[in-house]
N, C-alpha and C positions, 0 to 999 in steps of 0.2 A: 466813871473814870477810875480806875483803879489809883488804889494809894501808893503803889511802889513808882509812878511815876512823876505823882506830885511833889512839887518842892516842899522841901522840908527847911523852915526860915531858923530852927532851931537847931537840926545839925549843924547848917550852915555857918553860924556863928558862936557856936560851941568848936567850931574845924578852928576857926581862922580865933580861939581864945587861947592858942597854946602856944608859946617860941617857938617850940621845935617843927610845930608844920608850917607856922611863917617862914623861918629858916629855907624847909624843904619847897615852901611855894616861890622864895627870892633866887634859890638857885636854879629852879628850872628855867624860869621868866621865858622866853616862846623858846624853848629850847625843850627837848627830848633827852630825860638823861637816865643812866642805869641807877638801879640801885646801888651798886656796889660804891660810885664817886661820892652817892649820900652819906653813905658808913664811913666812907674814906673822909672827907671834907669835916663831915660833925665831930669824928672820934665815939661815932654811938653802934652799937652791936646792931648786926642787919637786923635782929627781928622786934629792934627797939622801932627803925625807921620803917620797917613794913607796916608793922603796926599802927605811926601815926600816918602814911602815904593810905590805907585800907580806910582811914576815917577820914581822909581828905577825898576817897573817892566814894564813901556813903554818903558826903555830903554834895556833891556832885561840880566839884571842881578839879576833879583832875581824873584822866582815865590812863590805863594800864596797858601795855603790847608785852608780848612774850616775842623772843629772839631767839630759841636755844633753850641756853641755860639764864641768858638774862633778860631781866622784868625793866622794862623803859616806863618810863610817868612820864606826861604831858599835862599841863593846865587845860583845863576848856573852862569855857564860862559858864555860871551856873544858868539852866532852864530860865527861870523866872528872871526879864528885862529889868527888875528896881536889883535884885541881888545881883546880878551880872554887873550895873555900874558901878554897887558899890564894891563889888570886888576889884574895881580896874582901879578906883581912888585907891584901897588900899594895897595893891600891889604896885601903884604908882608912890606911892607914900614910903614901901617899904624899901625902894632903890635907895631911900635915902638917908636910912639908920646905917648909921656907923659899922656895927657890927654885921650886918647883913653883908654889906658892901666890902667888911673883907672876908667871910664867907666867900662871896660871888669872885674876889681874886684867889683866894685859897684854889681855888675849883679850877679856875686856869691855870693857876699854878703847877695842878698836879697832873690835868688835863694834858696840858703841853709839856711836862717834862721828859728830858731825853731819854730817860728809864724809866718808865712805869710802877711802882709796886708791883710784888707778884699778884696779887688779889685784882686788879688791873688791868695784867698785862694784855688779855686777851678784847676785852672790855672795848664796845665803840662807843667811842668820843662822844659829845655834846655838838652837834653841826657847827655852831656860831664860835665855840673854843677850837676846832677846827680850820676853821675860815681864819683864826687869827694866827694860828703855828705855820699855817703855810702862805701867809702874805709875805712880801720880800720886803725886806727890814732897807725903811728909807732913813735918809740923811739931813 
């Protein structure tokens, strides 16, 4: 068995030991998002957030699509069935810190507003921040 496809328990929980890629793991949650809304949402230089999104995907919870000019992150669960639940506890755990949670409206916020930043403007949405800018506003 080659080693580059075994789970690695110690990346794994060296990814999920830092704020910034908890952060980066609560804003995706099953959502597809650009790099650029990470930069934008944190206040942190893209090649602050590439850098911690490149050790969130050596450890094998998140993988990468190219668009163009821009890079989408996705969560997947890790290989290994015991790391994959615990990663669902703690990304079920993380909906619920304070901070994360307004991260996660920060992102809508900017997501759906009627002007974009220029750094943005081109930039596709997050599906599910999508799904909410164009629901008809009930009473």
């Amino acid at each position: 068995m080659s080693k580059k496809t075994d789970f690695n328990a110690e990346k794994f929980f060296l990814a999920l030991s830092d704020r910034t890629r908890l952060r980066l793991l609560n804003l995706m949650q099953d959502d597809e998002v650009c790099v650029c809304f990470f930069t934008e949402v944190l206040q942190s230089p893209q090649p602050t957030i590439s850098r911690h999104l490149a050790y969130l995907r050596q450890a094998g919870v998140v993988n990468a699509r190219r668009e163009g000019k821009w890079m989408h992150y996705r969560i997947v669960d890790p290989p290994d069935a015991r790391a994959a639940q615990v990663f669902r506890e703690i990304r079920a755990w993380l909906s619920e810190d304070p901070e994360l949670r307004r991260d996660r409206e920060r992102l809508a916020r900017v997501c759906c507003a009627p002007k974009l930043p220029l750094a943005l403007r081109d930039a596709p949405r997050p599906l599910s921040l999508v799904s909410i800018e164009k629901r008809p506003a009930t009473s």
